[in-house]
N, C-alpha and C positions, 0 to 999 in steps of 0.2 A: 684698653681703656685706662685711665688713669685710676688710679687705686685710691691714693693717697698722698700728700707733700705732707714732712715733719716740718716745722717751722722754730728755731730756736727763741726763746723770748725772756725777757727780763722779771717779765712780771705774768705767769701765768692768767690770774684773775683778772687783769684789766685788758690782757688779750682777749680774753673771751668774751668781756665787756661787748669791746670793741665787736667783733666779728657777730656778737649775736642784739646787741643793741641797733649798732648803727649798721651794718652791711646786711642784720637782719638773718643771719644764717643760724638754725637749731643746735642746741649742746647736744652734745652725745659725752657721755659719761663724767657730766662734771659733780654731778651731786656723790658718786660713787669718789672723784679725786678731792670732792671736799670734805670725805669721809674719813679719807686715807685708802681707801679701797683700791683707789685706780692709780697708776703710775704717773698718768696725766690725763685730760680732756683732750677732746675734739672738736669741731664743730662739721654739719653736717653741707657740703654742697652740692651736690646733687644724691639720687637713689645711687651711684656708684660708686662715687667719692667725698672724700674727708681730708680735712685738714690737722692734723694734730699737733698740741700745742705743749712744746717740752721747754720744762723752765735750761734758761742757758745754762744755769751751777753744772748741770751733767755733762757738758762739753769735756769736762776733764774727764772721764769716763771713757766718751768715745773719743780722745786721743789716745786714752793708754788702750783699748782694742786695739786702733790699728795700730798703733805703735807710730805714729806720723805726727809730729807734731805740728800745733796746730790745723790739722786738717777736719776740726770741728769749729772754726772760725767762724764759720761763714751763716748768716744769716737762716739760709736755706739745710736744715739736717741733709734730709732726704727726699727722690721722689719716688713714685713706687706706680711702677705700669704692672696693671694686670693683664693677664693673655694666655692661652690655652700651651700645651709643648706644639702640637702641631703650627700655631700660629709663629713660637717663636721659633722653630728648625725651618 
């Protein structure tokens, strides 16, 4: 099942605007990210999966993890499938 997509974004807050205004999908943790409490928001699309919404400034972060430059360019962070060991052996 799909877990979750990171989604890079310029503008946290009007990301979420967007995805819970107009596309209509639930926050998950933003009142906690407008607290400071959270790293970032989410929003929710199905009972399985989430979207989460990380401002782009931390790209420079995860280039210096992998050590690859820019290979936090790209629009899309991350995806992230969930699956049991026996499902993924």
């Amino acid at each position: 099942r799909l877990d979750h997509v990171v989604l890079w974004t310029k503008d946290v807050r009007a990301a979420m605007d967007f995805y819970t205004r107009v596309v209509g999908l639930e926050p998950v943790r933003f009142d906690e990210f407008q607290a400071g409490d959270a790293p970032f928001p989410s929003v929710r699309v199905s009972q399985d999966s989430i979207i989460d919404l990380m401002a782009s400034d931390g790209a420079v972060f995860t280039d210096s993890m992998t050590k690859v430059a820019g290979s936090a360019g790209h629009r899309v962070n991350h995806v992230c499938i969930a699956m049991t060991k026996s499902e993924y052996d």
